[in-house]
C-alpha positions as CSV (number, residue, x, y, z in Angstrom):
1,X,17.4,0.9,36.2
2,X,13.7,-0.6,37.4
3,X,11.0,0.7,35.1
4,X,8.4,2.4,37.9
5,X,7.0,5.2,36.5
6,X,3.6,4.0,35.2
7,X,1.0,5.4,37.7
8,X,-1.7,3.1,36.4
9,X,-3.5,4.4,39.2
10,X,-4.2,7.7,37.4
11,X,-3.8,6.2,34.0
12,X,-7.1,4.5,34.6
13,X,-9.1,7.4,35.0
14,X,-7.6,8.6,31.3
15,X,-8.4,5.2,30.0
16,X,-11.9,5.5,31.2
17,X,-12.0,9.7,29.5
18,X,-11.2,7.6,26.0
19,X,-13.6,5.1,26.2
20,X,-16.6,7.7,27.3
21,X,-15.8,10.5,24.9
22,X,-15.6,8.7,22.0
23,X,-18.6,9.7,20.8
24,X,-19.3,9.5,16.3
25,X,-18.6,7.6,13.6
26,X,-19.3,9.7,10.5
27,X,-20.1,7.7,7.6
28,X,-18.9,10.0,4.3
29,X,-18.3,9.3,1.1
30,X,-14.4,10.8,1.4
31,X,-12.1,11.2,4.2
32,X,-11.7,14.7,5.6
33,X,-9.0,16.6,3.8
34,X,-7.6,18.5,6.2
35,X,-6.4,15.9,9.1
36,X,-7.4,18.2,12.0
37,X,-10.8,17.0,11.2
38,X,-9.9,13.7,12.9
39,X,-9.9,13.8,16.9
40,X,-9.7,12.1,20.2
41,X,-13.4,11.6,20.2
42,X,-14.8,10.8,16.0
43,X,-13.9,8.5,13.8
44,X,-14.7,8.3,9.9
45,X,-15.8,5.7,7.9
46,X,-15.3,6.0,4.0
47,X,-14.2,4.3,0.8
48,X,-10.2,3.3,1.1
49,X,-8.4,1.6,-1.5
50,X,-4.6,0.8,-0.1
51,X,-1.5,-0.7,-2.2
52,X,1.4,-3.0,-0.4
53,X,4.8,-3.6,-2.2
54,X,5.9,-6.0,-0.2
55,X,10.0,-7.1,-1.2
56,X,10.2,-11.3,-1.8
57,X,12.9,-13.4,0.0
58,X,14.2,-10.2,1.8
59,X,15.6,-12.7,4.3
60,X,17.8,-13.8,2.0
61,X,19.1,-9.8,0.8
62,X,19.0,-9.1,4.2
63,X,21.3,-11.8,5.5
64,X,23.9,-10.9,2.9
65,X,27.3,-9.8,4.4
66,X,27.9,-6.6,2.5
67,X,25.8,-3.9,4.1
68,X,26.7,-1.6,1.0
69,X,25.2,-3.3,-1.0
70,X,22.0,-4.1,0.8
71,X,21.8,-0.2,1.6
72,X,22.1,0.3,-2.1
73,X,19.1,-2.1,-3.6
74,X,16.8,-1.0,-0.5
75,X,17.1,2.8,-0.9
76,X,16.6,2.0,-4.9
77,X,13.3,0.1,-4.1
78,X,11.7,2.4,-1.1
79,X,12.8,5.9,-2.4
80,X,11.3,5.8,-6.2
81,X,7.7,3.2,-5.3
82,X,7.3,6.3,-2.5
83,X,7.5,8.7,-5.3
84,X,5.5,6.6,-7.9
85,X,2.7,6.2,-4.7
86,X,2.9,10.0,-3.9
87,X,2.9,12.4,-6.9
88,X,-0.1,13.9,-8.5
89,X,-2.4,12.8,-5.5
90,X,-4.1,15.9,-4.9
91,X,-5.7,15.3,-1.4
92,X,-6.7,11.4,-2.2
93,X,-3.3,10.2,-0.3
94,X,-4.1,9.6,3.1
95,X,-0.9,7.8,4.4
96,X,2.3,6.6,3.2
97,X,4.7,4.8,4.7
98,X,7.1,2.1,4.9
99,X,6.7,-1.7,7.1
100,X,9.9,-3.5,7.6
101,X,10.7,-4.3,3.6
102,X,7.3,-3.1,2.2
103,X,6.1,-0.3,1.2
104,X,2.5,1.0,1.4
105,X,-0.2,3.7,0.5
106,X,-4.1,4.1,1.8
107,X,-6.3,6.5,-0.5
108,X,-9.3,7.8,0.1
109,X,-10.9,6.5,-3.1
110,X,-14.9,7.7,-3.5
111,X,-15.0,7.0,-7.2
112,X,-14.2,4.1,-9.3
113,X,-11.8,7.0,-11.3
114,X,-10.0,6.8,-7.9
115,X,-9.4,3.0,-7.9
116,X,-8.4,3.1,-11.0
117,X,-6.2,5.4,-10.4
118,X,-4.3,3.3,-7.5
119,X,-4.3,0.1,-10.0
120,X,-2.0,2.3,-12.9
121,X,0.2,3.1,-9.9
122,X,1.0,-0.4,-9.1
123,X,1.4,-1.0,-13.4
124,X,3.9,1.8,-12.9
125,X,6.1,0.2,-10.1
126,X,5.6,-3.3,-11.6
127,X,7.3,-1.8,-14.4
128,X,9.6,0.1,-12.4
129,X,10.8,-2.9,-11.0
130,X,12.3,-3.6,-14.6
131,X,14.3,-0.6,-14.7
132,X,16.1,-0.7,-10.9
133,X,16.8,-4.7,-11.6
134,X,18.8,-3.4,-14.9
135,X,20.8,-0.8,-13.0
136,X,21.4,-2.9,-10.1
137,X,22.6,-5.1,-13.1
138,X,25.0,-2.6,-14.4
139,X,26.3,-2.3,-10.6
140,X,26.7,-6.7,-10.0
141,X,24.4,-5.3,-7.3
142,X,21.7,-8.0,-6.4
143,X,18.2,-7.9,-8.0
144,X,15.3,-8.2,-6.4
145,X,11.5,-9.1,-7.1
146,X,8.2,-7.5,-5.6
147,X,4.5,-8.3,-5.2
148,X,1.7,-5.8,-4.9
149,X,-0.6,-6.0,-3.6
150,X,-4.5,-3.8,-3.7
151,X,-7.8,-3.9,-2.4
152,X,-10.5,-1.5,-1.4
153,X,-13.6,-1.3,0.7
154,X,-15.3,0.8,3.3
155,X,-13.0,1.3,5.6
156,X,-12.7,2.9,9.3
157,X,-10.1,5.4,10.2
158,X,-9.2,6.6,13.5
159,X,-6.9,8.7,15.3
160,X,-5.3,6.7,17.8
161,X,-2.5,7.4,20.1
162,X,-2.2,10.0,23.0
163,X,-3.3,13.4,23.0
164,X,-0.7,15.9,23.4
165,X,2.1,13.3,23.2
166,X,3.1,13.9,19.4
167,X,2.7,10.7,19.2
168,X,-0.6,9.4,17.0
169,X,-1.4,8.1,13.8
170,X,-4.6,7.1,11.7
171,X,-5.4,3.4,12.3
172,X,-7.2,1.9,9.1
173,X,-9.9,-0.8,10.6
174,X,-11.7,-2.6,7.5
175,X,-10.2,-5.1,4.7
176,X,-8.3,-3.1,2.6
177,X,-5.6,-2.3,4.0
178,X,-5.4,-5.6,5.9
179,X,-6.6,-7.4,2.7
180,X,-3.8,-5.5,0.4
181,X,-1.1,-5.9,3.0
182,X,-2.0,-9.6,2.7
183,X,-2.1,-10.2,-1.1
184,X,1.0,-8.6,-1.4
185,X,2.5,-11.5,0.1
186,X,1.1,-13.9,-2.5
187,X,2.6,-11.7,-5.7
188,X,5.7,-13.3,-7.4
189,X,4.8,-16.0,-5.4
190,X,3.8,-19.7,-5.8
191,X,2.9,-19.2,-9.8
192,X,1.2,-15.6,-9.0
193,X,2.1,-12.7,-11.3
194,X,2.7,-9.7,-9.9
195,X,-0.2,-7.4,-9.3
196,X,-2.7,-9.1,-7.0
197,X,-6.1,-7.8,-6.5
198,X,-9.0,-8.2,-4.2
199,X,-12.3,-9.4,-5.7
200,X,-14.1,-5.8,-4.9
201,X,-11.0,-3.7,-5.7
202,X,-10.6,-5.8,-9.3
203,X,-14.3,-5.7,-10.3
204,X,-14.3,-2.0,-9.4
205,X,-11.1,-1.4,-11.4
206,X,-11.8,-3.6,-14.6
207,X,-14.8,-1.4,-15.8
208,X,-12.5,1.7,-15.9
209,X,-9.8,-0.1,-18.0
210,X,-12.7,-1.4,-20.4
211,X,-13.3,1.9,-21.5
212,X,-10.1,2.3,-22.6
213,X,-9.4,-1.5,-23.6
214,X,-12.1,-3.6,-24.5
215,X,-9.6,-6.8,-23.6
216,X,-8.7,-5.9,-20.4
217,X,-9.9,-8.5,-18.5
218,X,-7.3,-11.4,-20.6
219,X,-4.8,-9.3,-19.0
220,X,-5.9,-10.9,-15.3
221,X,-6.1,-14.7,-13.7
222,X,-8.6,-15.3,-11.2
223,X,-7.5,-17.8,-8.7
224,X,-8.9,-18.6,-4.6
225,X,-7.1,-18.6,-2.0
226,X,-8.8,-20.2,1.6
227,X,-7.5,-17.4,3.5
228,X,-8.0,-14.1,0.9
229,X,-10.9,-15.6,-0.6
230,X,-11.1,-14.1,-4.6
231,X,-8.2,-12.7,-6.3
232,X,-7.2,-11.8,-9.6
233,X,-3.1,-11.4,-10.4
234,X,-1.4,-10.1,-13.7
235,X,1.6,-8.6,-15.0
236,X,0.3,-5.3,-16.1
237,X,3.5,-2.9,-17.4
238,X,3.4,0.5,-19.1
239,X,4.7,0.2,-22.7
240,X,6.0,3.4,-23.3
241,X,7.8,3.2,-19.8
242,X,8.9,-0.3,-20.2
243,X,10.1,-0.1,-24.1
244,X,12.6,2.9,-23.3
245,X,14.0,0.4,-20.9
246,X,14.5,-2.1,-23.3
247,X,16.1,0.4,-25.4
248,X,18.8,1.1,-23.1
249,X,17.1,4.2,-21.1
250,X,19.0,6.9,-22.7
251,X,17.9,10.3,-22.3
């Protein structure tokens, strides 16, 4: 069956409706709460901070022949890094979601508090990773290895899709999310720990965690990429989390 039904005829005069009633960008310090607050015709521009997890050598998982197992590993990894990314976010979370074998988050982070907050998600699921890979272990099920990725900057969101479709979403225009999705890639990679940060989302992080810990920064690497630009990468864990693993995660 031919594919004829496009009247780009008509279509042109809708086209035409988006470009001319697209009307404000609001600059704000947070994004809008309530997601009605986005339309056809604004856009918003605010402080975003996103986080990738982005699987390494899923190729290789992927290409396996037992699709049991493969199930398995990938609902372990999505399913507890989406609850890790999700809980106790008040009304900061602005999208989740998941991109071929990564999975992602975009905040809307007005406050350094709110960066920080992102960064001791991604020390969570770094440490996280520890505890699947053992019970994959106890399963001969195949273990896997992750790198996150964050960065933050002002970012602009808008609604894009078509109007009374049901079919839209919030498109994130600006570095973070591009920038996060991108470093993500270089974790557990190539003599990179884990955790990779942008140059902004770092510097804005670091003076949080020196409150707390006055040697924070020996915890990071700074290294330059000619692509990214900046980056620091470390292998940040949560003790208390990560020393009931090693002591056999008993209840």
């Amino acid at each position: 069956m031919e594919f004829k039904t496009y009247d780009y005829k008509e279509r042109k005069k809708k086209v035409e409706e988006i470009l001319d009633n697209t009307d404000s960008v609001n600059e704000v310090e947070k994004f809008p709460s309530n997601d009605d607050s986005f339309t056809y015709t604004n856009a918003y521009k605010a402080w975003a901070g996103a986080i990738f997890v982005d699987l390494r050598d899923s190729t290789t998982l992927f290409s396996g022949d037992n699709d049991l197992e493969i199930a398995k590993v990938i609902r372990g990894f999505t399913s507890e890094i989406i609850e890790i990314l999700r809980v106790d976010t008040d009304d900061q979370l602005k999208e989740i979601g998941i991109r071929g074998d990564c999975v992602y988050a975009v905040y809307s982070t007005p406050k350094k508090k709110d960066i920080f907050d992102i960064a001791n998600r991604a020390f969570h699921i770094n440490t996280y990773m520890k505890m699947l890979n053992k019970l994959l272990s106890n399963r001969n099920l195949p273990k896997i290895t992750a790198g996150i990725g964050l960065a933050c900057k002002p970012t602009l969101a808008v609604k894009a899709g078509r109007k009374s479709s049901g079919i839209h979403n919030l498109v994130w225009i600006g570095e973070s999310v591009a920038k996060a999705a991108k470093l993500s890639d270089l974790g557990n990679k190539d003599g990179n720990d884990p955790i990779v940060m942008s140059n902004i989302f770092y510097n804005n992080y670091i003076s949080k965690q020196e409150e707390t810990n006055k040697n924070a920064k020996d915890w990071w690497a700074m290294d330059t990429d000619e692509n990214y630009g900046t980056y620091y990468h470390g292998n940040v864990i949560k003790t208390d989390f990560n020393n009931w693993i090693k002591d056999g995660m008993n209840e």
